[in-house]
C-alpha positions in Angstrom: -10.2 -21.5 -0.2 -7.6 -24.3 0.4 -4.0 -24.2 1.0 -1.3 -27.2 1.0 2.1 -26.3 2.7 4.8 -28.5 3.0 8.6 -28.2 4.4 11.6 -30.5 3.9 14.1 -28.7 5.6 13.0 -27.6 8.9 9.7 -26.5 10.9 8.2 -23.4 9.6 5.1 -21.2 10.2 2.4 -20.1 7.8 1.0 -16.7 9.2 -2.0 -14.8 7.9 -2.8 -12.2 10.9 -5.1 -10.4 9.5 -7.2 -13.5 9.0 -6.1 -14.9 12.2 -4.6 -18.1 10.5 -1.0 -19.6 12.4 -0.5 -23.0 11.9 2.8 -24.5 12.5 4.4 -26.8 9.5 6.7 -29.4 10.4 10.0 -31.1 8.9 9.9 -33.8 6.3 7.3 -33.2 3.9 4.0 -33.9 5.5 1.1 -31.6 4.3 -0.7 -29.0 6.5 -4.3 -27.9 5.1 -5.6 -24.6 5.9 -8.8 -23.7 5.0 -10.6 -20.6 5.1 -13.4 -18.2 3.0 -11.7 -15.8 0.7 -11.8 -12.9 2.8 -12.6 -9.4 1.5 -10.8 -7.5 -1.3 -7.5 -6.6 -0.5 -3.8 -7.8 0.3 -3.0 -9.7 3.3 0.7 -10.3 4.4 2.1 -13.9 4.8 5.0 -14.6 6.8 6.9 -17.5 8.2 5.5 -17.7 12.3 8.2 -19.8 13.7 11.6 -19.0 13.9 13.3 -21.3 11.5 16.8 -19.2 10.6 18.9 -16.9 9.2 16.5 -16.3 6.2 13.9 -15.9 8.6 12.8 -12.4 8.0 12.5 -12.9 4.4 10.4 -15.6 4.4 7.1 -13.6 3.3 4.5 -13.4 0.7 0.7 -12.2 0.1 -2.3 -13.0 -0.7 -4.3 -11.0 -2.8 -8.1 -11.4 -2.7 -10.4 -9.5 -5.7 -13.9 -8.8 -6.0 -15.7 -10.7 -7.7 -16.8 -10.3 -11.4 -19.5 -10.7 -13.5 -18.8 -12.6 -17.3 -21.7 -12.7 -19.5 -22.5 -15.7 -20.4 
């Protein structure tokens, strides 16, 4: 699995802790790739790891891996 992050406005975090992921993503646009193996089913919390403001604390997501499945082909 592959991820892009970018941030114009300031230096931000990208945080997965349960997969041990922090990387730190600086100001003005240049691209931070993480890259990791799709972990096992289930959600896992994203949030912002460096203090970047007032909208700090809000600055979450998640990601949500599934099983996989079977098509017939």
């Amino acid at each position: 699995m592959r991820v892009v992050i970018r941030s114009t406005d300031g230096v931000h975090g990208f945080s997965i802790r349960k997969l041990k992921i922090d990387v730190q993503v600086p100001k003005g646009g240049s691209p931070v790739t993480v890259e990791f193996t799709a972990p096992p089913a289930g959600r896992y919390e994203i949030a912002c790891s460096e203090f970047c403001g007032s909208g700090h604390g809000q600055m979450k997501a998640a990601l949500v891996s599934v099983a996989p499945t079977q098509t017939s082909r």
